[in-house]
C-alpha positions as CSV (number, residue, x, y, z in Angstrom):
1,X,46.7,29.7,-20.3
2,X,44.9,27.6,-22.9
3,X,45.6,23.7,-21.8
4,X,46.9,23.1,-25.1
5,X,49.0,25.5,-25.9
6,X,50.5,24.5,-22.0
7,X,51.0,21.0,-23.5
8,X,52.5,21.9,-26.8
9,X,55.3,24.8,-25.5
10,X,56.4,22.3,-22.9
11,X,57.0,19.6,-26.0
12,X,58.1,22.7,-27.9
13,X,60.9,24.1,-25.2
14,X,62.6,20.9,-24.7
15,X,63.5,20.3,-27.9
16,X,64.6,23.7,-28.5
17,X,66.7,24.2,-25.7
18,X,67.9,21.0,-27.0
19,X,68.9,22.3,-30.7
20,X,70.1,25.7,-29.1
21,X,72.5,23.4,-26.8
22,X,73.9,21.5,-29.6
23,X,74.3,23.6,-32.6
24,X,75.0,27.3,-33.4
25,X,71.8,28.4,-35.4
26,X,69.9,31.8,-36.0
27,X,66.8,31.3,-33.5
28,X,64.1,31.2,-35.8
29,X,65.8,28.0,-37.1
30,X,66.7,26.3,-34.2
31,X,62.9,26.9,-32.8
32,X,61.9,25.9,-36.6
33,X,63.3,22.6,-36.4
34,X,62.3,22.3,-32.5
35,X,59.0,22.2,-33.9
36,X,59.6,19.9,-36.5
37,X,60.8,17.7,-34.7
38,X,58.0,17.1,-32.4
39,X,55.9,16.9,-35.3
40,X,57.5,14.0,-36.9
41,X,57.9,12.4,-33.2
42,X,54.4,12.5,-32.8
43,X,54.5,14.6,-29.9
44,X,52.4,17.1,-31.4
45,X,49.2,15.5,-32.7
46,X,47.8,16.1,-36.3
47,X,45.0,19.0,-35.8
48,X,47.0,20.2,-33.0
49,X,46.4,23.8,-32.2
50,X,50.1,25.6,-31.7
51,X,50.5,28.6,-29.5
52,X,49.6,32.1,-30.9
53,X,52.7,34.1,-32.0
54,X,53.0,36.1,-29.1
55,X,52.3,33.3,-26.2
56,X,55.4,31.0,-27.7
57,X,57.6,34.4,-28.0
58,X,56.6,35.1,-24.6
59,X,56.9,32.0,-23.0
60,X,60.3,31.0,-24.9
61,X,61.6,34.4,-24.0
62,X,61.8,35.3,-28.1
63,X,61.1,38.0,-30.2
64,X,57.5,37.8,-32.1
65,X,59.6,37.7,-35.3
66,X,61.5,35.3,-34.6
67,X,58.6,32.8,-34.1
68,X,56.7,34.3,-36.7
69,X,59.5,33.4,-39.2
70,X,59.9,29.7,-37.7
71,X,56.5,29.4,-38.6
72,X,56.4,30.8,-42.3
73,X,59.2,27.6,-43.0
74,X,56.9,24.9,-40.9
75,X,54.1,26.4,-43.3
76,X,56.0,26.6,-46.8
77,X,57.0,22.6,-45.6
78,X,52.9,22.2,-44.8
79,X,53.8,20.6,-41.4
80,X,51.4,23.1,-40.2
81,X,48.9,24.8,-41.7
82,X,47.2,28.4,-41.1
83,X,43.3,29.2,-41.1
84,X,42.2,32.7,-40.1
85,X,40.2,32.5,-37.2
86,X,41.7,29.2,-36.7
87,X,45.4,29.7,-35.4
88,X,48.4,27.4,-36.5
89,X,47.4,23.4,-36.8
90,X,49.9,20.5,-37.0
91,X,49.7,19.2,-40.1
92,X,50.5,15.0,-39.7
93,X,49.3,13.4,-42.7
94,X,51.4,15.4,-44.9
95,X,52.8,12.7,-48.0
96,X,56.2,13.4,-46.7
97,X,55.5,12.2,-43.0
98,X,53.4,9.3,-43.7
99,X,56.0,7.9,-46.3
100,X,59.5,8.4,-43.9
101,X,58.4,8.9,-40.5
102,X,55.5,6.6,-39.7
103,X,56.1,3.5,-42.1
104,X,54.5,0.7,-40.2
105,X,57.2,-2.1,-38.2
106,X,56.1,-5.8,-38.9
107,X,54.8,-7.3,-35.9
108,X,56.6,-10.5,-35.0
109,X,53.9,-12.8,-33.2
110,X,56.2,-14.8,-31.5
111,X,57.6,-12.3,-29.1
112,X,53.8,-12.3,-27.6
113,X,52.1,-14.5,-25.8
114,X,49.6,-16.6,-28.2
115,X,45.7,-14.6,-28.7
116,X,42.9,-17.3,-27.3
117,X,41.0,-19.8,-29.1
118,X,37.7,-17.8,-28.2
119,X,39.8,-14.0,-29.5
120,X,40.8,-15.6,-32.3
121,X,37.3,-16.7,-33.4
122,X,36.1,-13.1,-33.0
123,X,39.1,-12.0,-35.2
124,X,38.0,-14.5,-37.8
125,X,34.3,-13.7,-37.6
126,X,34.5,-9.9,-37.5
127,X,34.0,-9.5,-41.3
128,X,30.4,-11.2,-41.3
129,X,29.6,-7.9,-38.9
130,X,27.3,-5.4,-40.8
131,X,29.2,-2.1,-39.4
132,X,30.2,0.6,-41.7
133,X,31.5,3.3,-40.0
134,X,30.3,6.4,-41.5
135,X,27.6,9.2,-41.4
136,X,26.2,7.6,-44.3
137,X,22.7,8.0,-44.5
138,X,21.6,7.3,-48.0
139,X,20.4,4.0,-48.1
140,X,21.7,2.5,-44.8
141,X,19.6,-0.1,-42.8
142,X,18.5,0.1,-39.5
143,X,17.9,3.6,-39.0
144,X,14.7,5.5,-38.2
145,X,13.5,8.5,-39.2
146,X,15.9,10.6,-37.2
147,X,15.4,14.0,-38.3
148,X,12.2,13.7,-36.6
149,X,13.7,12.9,-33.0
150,X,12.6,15.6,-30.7
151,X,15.8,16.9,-29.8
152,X,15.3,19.9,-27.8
153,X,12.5,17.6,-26.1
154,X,15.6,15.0,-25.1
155,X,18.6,17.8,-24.3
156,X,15.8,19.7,-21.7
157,X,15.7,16.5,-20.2
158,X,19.6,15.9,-19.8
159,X,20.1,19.4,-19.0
160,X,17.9,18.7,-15.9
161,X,19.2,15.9,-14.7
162,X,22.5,17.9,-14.7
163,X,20.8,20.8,-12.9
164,X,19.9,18.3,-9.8
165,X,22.5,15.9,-9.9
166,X,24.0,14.9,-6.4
167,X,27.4,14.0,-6.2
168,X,26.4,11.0,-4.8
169,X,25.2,10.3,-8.1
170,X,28.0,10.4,-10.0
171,X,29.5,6.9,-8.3
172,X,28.9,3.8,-9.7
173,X,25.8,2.4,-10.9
174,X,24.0,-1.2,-10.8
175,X,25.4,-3.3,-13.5
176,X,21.7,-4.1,-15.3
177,X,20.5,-0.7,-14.8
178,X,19.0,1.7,-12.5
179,X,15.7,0.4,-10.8
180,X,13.4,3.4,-12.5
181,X,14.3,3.2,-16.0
182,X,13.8,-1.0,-15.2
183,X,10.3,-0.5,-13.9
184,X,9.6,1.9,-16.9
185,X,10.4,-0.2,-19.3
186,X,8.6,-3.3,-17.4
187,X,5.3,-0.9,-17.7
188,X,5.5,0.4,-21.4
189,X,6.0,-3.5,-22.3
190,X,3.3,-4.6,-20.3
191,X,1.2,-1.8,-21.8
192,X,2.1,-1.6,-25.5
193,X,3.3,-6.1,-26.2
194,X,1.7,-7.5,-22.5
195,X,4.6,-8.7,-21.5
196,X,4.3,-9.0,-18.1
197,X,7.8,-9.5,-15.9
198,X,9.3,-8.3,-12.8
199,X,11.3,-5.4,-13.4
200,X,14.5,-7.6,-12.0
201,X,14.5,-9.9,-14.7
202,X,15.4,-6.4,-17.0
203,X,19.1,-5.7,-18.2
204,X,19.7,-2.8,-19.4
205,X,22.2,-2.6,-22.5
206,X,24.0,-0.8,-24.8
207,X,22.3,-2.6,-27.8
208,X,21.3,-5.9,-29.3
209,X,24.7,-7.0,-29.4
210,X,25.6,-6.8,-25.9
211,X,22.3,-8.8,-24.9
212,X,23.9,-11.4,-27.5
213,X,26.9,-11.3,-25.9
214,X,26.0,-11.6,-22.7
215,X,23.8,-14.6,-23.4
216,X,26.4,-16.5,-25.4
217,X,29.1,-16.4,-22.7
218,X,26.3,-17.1,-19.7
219,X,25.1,-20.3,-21.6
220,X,27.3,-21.5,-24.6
221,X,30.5,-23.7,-24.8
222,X,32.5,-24.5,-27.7
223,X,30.3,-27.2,-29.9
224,X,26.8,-26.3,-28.1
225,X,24.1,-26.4,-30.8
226,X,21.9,-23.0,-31.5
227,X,19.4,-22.8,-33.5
228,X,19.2,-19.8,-36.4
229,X,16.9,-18.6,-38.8
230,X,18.1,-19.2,-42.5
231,X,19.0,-16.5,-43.7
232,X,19.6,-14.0,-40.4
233,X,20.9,-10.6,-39.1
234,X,24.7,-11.2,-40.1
235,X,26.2,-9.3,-36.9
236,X,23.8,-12.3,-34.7
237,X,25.7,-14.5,-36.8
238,X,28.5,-13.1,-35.9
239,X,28.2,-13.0,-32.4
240,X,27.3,-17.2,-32.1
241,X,30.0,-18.1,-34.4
242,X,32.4,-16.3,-32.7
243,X,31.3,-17.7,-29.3
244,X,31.9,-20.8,-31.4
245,X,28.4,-22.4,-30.8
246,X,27.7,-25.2,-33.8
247,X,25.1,-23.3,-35.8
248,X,22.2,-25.0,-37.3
249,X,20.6,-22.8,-39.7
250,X,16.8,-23.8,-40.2
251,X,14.6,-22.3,-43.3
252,X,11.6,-20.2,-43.0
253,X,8.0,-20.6,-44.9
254,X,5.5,-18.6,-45.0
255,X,4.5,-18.8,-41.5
256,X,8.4,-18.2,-39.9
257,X,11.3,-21.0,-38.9
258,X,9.7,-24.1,-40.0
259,X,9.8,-26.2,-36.7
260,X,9.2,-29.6,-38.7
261,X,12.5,-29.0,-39.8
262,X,13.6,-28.7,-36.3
263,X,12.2,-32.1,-34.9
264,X,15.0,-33.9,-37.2
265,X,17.8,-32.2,-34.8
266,X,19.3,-35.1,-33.0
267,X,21.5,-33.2,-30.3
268,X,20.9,-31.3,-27.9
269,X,20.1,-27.4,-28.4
270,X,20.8,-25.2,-25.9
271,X,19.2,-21.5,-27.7
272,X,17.2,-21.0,-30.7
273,X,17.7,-17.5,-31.5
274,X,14.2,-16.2,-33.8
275,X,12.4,-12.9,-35.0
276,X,9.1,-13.7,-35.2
277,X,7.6,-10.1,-35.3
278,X,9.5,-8.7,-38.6
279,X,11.8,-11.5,-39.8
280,X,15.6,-10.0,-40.8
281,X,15.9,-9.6,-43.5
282,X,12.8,-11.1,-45.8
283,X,10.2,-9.2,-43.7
284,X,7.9,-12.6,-43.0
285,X,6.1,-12.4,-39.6
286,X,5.2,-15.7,-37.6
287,X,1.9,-17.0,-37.1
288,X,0.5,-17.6,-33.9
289,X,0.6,-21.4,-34.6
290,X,3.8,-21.1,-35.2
291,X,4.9,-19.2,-31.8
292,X,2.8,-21.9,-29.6
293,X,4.4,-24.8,-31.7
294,X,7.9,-23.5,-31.2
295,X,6.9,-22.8,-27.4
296,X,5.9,-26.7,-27.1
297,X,9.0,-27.8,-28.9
298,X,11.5,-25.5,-26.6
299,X,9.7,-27.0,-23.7
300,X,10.5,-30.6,-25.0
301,X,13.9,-30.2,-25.7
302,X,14.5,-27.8,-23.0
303,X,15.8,-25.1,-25.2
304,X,15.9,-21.5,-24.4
305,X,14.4,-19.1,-26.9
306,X,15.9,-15.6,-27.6
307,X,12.9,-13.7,-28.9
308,X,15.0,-10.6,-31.2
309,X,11.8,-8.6,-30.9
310,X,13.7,-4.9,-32.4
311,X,11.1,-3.8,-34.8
312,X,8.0,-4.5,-32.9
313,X,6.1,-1.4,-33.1
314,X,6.4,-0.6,-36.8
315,X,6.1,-4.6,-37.3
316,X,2.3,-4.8,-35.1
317,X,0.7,-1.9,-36.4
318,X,-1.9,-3.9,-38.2
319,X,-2.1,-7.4,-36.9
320,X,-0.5,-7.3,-33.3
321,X,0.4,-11.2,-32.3
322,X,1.2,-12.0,-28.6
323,X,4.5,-11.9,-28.3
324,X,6.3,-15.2,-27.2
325,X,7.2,-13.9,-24.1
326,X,3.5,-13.3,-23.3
327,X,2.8,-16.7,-24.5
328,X,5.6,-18.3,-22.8
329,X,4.3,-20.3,-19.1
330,X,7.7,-21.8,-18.0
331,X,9.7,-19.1,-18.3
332,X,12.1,-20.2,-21.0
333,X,12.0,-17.0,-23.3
334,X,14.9,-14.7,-23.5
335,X,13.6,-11.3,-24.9
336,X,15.6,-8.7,-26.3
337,X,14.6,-5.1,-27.6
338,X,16.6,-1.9,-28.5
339,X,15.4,1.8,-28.8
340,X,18.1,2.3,-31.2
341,X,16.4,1.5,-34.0
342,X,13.5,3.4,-32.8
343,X,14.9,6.6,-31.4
344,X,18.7,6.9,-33.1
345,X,21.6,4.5,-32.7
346,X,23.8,6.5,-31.1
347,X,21.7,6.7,-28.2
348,X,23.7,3.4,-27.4
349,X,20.3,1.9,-25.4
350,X,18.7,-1.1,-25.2
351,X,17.2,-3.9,-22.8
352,X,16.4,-7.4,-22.4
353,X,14.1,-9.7,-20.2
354,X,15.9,-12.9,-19.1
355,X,15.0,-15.7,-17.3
356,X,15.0,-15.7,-13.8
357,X,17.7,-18.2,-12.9
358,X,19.7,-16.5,-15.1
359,X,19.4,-13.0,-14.2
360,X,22.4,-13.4,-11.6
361,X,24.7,-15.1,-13.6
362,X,24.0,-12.2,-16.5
363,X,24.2,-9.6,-13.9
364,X,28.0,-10.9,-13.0
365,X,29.1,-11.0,-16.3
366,X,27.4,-7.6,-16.5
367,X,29.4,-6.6,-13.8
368,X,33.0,-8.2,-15.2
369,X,32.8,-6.9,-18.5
370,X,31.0,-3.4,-19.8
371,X,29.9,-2.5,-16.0
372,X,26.9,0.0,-17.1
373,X,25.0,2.0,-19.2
374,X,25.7,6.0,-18.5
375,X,23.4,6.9,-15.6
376,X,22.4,9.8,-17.4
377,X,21.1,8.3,-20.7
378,X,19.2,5.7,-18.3
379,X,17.6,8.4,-15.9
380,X,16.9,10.5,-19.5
381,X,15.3,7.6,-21.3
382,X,13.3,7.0,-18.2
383,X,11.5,10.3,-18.2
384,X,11.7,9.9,-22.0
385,X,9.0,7.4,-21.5
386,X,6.9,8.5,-18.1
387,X,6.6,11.5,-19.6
388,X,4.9,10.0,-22.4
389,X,7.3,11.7,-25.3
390,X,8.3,7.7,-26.3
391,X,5.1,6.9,-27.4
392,X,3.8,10.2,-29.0
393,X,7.8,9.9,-31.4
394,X,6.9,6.2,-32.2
395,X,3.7,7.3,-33.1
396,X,4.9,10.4,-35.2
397,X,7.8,8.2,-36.4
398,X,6.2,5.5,-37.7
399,X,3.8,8.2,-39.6
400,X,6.8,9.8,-41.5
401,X,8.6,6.3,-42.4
402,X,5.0,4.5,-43.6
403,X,5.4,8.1,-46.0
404,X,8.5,8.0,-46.5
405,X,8.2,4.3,-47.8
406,X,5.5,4.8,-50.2
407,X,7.4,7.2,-51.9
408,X,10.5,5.2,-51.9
409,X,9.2,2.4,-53.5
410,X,7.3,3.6,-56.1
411,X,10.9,5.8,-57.2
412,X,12.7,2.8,-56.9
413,X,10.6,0.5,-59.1
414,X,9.9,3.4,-61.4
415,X,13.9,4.1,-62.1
416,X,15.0,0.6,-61.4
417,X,14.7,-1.8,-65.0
418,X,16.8,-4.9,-63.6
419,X,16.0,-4.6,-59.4
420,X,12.3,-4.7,-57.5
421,X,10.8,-4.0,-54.0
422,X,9.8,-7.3,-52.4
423,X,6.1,-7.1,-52.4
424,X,4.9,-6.7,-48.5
425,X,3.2,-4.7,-46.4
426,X,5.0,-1.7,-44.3
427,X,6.5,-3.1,-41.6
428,X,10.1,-2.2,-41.3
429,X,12.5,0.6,-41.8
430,X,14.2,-1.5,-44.5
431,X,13.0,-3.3,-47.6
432,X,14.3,-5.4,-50.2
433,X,15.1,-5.4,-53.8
434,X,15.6,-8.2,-55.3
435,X,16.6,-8.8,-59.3
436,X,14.5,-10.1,-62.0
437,X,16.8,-12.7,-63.5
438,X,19.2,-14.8,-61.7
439,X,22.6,-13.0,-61.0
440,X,25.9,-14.4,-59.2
441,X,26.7,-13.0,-56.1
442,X,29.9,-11.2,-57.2
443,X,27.5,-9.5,-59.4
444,X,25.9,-8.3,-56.4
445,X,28.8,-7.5,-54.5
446,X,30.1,-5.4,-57.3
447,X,26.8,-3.3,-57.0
448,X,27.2,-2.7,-53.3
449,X,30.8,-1.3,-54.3
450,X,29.5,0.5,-56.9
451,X,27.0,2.2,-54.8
452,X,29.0,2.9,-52.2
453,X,31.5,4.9,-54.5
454,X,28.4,6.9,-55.1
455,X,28.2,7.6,-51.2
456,X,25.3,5.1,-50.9
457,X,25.2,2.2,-48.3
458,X,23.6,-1.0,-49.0
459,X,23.6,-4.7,-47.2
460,X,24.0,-7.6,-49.2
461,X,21.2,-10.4,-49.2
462,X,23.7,-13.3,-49.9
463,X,25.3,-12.2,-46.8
464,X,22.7,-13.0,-44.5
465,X,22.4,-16.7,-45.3
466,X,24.4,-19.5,-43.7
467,X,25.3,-22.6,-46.3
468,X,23.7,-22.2,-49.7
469,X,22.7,-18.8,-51.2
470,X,19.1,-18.9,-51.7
471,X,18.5,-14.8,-52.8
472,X,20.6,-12.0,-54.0
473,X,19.6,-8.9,-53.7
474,X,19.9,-5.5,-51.6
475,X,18.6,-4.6,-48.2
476,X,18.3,-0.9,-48.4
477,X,16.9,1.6,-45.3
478,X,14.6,4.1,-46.5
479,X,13.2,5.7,-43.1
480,X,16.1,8.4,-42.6
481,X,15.9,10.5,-45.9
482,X,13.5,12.9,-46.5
483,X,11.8,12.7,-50.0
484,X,13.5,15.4,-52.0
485,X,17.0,13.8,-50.7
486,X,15.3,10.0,-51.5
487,X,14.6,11.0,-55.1
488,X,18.2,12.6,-55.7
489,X,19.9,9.6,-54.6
490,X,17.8,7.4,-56.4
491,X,18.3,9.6,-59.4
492,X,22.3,9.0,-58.5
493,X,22.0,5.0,-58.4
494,X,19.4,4.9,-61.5
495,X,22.0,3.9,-64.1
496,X,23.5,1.2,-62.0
497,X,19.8,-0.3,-61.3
């Protein structure tokens, strides 16, 4: 029997033998309100499947027509609903449900114990987060071009590894990673950025965010001094605040974070978190003089750098600067890199490099808190890249998004009378559009709203700066729509631009 329909007549038959017991009712409307009442006790789930017709009459020792009819009055109620081909499904969010039966009880905080300084603080900060959940698409940042990802390419792969997996392999795995997919990745950097590293000084990671998490609970206490880039990804800002680290936001030029600025810091700084290659959000890349400065003043003030390096191969396909890393000699550069902004985010992957006398303090926190990556994605990812299929998609994806954002930008500025796209080379799967007079940022914020009534998801550029709003304006993604859908959603947002 169907596991479901085994879960749901065992909810179903208690309370009916219940109702039989206790009142004298026709059957169809004591097994009626049997059902009911698991519905409104949540016992049935909304979406549920119920048992076909003749399984429940069977296994309740009832006539067909008698459930039949129990059904016809849960329908004409809608606390289920019928779909041919589909069966019977508990319907939970009905009005009169929600209203009576699931009104939501007050929580009195003092019957707990009292939340941490450190949970509150990531309560507090959780708004700053750039997370939308949604399928979204249209104009969302941080996404590649992933229509072109070469599924079947990827699903051969898994399938495989489920072919020939030994039992022994489905135990637990090493808390930074497997050793393959670590000395993968230690060769593709060393081939395409020459960074060259032991492949034990690798973690691998579900994403930028867990390497920043990781990081702030292996080095910072409450009150140590980071340095950021002014303005910056809000989610890293996020992450440092709530580890409550005392931020000090430092502005960029031309040439990146301007480290003149930095010399005037009197206290000690443990991190300086920077993204030299393809600054978030303006797009400005650091010089080389700039990388070899910060480098010497790291060294003096025995800083740690966190090089965010998650946009390298669309950011160096021109002018490819050593990395820091690369430049690095004493080993003081923490560098972090994701492939979910290069394959698709839900493939939940990333890594970072870390400095040897932290790698087993990192590996223990590893260990403590998320454990591992899926052994599957890692052993996936790994012939992902031996088999050369990662480069040859980077290479076809960075071909469709340099398209893709020619188009896009000429559309925008062509429809657009109050917004423009910041003037810059390719070099990102996002842009910006900024305003051509001076607005206020609830101005701005309305826009996003507005927009996103429209089925359109933007960033704010107000958001990303810590202190004093410098720019307004949007940060849009452009890489995942193909043309034809880019020009009907920018045909949709034209009379707001």
């Amino acid at each position: 029997m169907n596991t479901n329909y085994k879960f749901a007549i065992d909810r179903i038959h208690k309370e009916y033998r219940n109702t039989v017991n206790n009142e004298a009712l026709n059957k169809y409307v004591s097994l009626y309100r049997a059902i009911k009442q698991c519905i409104l006790n949540k016992e049935l789930p909304h979406d549920w499947v119920l048992p076909a017709t003749r399984v429940l009459a069977q296994e309740l020792q009832l006539s067909r027509t008698t459930v039949n009819k129990a059904y016809e009055l849960l329908q004409l109620e809608k606390l289920i609903l019928s779909k041919t081909g589909s069966g019977n499904r508990v319907n939970n969010n009905h009005d009169s449900i929600s209203n009576s039966e699931i009104s939501k009880k007050k929580i009195d905080n003092n019957r707990y114990p009292a939340i941490s300084q450190k949970g509150v603080s990531f309560l507090k900060n959780v708004t700053l987060l750039n997370r939308p959940h949604d399928n979204i698409l249209a104009f969302r940042p941080g996404l590649p071009p992933i229509d072109v990802f070469p599924v079947n390419q990827w699903k051969k792969l898994l399938d495989a590894y489920w072919r020939h997996i030994k039992s022994s392999g489905l135990s637990y795995s090493n808390s930074t990673g497997i050793e393959a997919l670590k000395k993968s990745v230690s060769n593709y950097l060393n081939v395409s950025r020459n960074i060259k590293c032991s492949h034990e000084q690798i973690v691998i990671v579900s994403g930028s965010l867990q390497s920043l998490y990781l990081i702030t609970n292996a080095l910072i206490n409450t009150g140590d001094a980071v340095v950021i880039e002014n303005p910056l990804f809000p989610n890293v800002h996020s992450v440092f605040k709530s580890s409550e680290a005392r931020l000090v936001p430092i502005d960029l030029d031309e040439n990146g974070i301007d480290v003149t600025q930095m010399e005037s810091i009197k206290e000690r700084v443990k991190l300086v978190h920077i993204t030299p290659s393809n600054h978030y959000p303006l797009g400005t890349k650091m010089s080389l003089k700039r990388r070899q400065d910060l480098l010497l003043w790291a060294s003096k003030r025995k800083a740690l750098i966190i090089e965010n390096d998650y946009e390298h191969e669309i950011a160096n396909t021109v002018d490819n600067i050593p990395t820091i890393f690369s430049l690095d000699t004493e080993d003081r550069t923490i560098y972090m890199g994701t492939f979910n902004r290069l394959l698709h985010p839900s493939i939940r992957l990333g890594y970072m490099i870390v400095p040897n006398y932290l790698v087993a303090t990192v590996a223990a926190i590893q260990e403590h808190s998320h454990r591992f990556v899926t052994p599957s994605i890692q052993v996936v990812m790994n012939q992902f890249i031996e088999k050369n299929y990662l480069f040859q998609h980077l290479k076809n994806s960075i071909k469709v998004a340099k398209e893709r954002h020619d188009v896009f930008v000429t559309l925008f500025n062509a429809y657009s009378k109050h917004m423009y796209i910041q003037k810059k080379p390719f070099s990102s799967f996002h842009v910006l559009a900024l305003f051509k007079e001076e607005v206020s940022i609830s101005t701005e914020k309305q826009l996003i709203q507005d927009l996103r009534s429209l089925d359109i998801t933007v960033f704010s550029l107000s958001k990303c700066y810590v202190g004093t709003t410098k720019q307004k304006g949007l940060i849009l993604g452009y890489a995942a729509l193909r043309p034809h859908v880019m020009t009907q959603k920018l045909k949709i947002m034209a009379p707001l631009l």
